[in-house]
C-alpha positions as a Markdown table, in Angstrom:
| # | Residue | x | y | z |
|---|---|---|---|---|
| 1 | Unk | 282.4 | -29.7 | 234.4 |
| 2 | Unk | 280.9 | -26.8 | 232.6 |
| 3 | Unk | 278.6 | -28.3 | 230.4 |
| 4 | Unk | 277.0 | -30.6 | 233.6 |
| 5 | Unk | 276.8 | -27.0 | 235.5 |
| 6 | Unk | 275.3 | -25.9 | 231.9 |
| 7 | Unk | 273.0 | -28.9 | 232.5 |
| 8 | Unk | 272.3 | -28.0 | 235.8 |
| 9 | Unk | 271.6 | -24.3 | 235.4 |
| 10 | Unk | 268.9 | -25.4 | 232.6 |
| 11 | Unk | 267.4 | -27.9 | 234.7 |
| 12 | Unk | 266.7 | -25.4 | 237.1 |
| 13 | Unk | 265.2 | -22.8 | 235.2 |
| 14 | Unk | 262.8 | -25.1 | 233.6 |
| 15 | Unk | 261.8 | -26.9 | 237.2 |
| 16 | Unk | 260.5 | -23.3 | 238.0 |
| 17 | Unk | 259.0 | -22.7 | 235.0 |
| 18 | Unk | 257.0 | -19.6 | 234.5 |
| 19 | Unk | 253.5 | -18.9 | 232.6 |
| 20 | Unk | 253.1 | -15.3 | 230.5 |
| 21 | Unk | 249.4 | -13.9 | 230.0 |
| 22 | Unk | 248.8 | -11.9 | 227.7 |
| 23 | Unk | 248.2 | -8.2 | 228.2 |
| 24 | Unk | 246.5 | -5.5 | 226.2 |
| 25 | Unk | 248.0 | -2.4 | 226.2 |
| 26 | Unk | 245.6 | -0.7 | 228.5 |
| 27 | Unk | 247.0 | -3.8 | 231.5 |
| 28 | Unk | 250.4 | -3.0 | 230.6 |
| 29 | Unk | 249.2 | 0.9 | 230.8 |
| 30 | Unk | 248.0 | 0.2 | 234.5 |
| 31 | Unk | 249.9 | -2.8 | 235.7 |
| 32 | Unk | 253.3 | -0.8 | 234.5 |
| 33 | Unk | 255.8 | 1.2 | 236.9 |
| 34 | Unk | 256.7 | 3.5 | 234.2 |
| 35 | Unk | 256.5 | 3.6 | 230.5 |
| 36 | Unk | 259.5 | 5.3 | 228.8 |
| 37 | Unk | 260.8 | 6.3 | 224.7 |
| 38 | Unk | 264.4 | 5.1 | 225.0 |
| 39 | Unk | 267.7 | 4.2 | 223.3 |
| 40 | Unk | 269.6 | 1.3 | 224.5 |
| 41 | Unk | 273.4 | 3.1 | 225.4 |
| 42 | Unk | 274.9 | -0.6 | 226.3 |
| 43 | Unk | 274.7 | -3.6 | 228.2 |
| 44 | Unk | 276.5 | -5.7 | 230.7 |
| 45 | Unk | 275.6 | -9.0 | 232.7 |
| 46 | Unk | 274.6 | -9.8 | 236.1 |
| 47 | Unk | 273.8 | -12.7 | 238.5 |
| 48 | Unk | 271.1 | -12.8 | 241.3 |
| 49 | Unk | 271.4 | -16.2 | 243.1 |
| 50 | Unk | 271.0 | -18.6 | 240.3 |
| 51 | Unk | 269.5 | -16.4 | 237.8 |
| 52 | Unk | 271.4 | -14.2 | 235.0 |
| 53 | Unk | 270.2 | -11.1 | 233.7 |
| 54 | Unk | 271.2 | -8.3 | 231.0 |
| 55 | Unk | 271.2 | -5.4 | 232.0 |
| 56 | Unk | 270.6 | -2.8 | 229.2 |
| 57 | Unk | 271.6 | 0.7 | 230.0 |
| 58 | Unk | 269.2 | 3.8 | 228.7 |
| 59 | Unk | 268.8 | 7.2 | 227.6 |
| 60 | Unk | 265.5 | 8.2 | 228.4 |
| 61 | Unk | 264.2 | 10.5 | 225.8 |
| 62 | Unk | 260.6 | 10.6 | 227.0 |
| 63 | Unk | 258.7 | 9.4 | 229.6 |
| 64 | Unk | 255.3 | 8.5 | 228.9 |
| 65 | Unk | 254.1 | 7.2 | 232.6 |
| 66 | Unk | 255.6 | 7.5 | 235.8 |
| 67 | Unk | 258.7 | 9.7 | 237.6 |
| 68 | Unk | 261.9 | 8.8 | 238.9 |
| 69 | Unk | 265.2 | 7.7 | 236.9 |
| 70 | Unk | 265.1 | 4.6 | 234.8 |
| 71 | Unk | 268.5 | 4.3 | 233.7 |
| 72 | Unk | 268.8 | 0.5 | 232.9 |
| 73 | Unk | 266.2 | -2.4 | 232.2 |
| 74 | Unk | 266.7 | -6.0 | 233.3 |
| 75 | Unk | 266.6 | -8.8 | 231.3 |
| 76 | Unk | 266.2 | -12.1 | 232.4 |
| 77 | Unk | 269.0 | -14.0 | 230.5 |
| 78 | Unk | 272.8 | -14.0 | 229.4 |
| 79 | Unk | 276.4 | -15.1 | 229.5 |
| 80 | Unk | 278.7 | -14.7 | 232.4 |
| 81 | Unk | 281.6 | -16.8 | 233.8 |
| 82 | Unk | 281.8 | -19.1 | 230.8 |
| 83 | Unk | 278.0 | -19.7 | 231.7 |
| 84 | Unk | 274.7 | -18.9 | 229.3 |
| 85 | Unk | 271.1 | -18.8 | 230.3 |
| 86 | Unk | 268.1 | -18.5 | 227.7 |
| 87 | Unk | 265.0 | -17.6 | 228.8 |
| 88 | Unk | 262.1 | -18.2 | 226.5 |
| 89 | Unk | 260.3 | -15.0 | 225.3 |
| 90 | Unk | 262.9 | -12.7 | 226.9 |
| 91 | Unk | 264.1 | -10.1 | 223.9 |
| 92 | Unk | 267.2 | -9.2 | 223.1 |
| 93 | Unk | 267.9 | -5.5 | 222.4 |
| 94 | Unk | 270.2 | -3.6 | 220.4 |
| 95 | Unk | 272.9 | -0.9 | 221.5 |
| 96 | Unk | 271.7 | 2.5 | 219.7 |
| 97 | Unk | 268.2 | 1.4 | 218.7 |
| 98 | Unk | 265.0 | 3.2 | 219.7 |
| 99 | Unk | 262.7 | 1.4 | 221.6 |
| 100 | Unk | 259.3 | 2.5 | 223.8 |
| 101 | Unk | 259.4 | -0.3 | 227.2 |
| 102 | Unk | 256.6 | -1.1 | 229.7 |
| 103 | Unk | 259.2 | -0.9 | 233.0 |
| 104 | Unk | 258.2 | -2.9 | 236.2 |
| 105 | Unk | 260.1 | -2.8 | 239.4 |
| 106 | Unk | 259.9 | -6.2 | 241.1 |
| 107 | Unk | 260.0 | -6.0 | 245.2 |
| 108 | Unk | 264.0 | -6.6 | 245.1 |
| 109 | Unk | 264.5 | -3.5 | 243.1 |
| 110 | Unk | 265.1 | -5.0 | 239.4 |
| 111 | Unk | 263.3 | -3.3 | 236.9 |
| 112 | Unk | 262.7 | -5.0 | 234.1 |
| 113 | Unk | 260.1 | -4.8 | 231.0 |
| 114 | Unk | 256.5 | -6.7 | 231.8 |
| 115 | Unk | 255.3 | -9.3 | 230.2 |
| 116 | Unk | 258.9 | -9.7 | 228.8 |
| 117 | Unk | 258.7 | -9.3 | 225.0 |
| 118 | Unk | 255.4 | -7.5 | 225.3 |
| 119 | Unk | 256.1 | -4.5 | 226.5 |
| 120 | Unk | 258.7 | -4.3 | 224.3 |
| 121 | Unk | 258.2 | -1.8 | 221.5 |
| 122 | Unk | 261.1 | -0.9 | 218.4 |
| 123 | Unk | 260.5 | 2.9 | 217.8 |
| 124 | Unk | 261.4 | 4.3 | 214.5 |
| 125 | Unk | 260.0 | 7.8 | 212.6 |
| 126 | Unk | 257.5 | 6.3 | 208.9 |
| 127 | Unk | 258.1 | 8.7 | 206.2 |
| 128 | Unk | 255.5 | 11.5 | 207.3 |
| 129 | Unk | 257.9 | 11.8 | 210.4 |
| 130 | Unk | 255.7 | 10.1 | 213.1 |
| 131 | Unk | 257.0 | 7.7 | 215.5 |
| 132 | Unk | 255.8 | 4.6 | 215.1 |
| 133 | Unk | 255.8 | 1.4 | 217.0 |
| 134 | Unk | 256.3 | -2.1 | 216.3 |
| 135 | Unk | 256.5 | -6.1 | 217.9 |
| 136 | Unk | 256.2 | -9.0 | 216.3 |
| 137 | Unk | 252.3 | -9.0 | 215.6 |
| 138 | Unk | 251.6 | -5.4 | 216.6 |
| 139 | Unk | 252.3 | -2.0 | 215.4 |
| 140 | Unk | 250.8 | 1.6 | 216.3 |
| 141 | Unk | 251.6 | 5.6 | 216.2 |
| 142 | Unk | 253.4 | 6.5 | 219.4 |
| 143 | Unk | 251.1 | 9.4 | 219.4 |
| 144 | Unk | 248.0 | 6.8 | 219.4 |
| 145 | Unk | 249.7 | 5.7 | 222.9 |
| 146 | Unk | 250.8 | 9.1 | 224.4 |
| 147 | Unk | 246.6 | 9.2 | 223.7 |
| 148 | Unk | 246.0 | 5.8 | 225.0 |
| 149 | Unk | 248.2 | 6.7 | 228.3 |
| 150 | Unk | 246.4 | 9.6 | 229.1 |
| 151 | Unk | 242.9 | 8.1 | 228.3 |
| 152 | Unk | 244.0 | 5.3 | 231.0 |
| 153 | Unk | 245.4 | 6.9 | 233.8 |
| 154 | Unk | 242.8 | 9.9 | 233.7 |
């Protein structure tokens, strides 16, 4: 009975498939609710209707673009009741690491990181001491983007 509601759950997320653009930082800069340097404190899973979703608690250290508290990010994605959902391009983030995230706040109140693995950035210090930023394909100096921020929301 599992598996065919394991069958089920897949069949559904793929019938509502959904199709990523890709952003440059400046869209992600604009088209984000806030942008925040954070380490991920924990996790825990959630439902909402069919859909799972991690939810990855924060420590905000710095926050690069917007107000307000940003505690937790969504994730679309996860195990709960004996059930697991994978969600192509989601990331998966680690308790204790250091990470700059591109926050959105959908209309129902999740926030979760745009463009999925996008706006995801690992932060760690190179060996002059300056944060620096990387993704799969991408890498800059988190002072290049306290720059960029500035630059494009003056």
């Amino acid at each position: 009975m599992r598996v065919l509601c394991l069958i089920c759950a897949l069949a559904a997320g793929t019938a509502s498939a959904t199709t990523l653009q890709m952003l440059s930082t400046d869209q992600m800069i604009r088209q984000s609710t806030a942008i925040v340097r954070a380490k991920v404190t924990g996790s825990s899973t959630i439902a909402r209707g069919s859909a799972i979703y991690t939810v990855y608690q924060l420590s905000v250290e710095e926050t690069l673009k917007g107000s307000g508290t940003f505690d937790s990010v969504s994730v679309p994605g996860g195990a709960l009741g004996g059930l697991r959902q994978m969600v192509s391009g989601a990331p998966s983030l680690a308790i204790g690491q250091d990470y700059v995230i591109f926050l959105w706040t959908s209309r129902s109140g999740l926030t979760q990181i745009i463009g999925l693995s996008q706006g995801l950035f690992s932060a760690t210090l190179d060996s002059s001491g300056d944060g620096v930023l990387t993704r799969p394909g991408s890498s800059m100096k988190l002072s290049d983007l306290r720059s960029q921020v500035q630059k494009v929301l003056n």
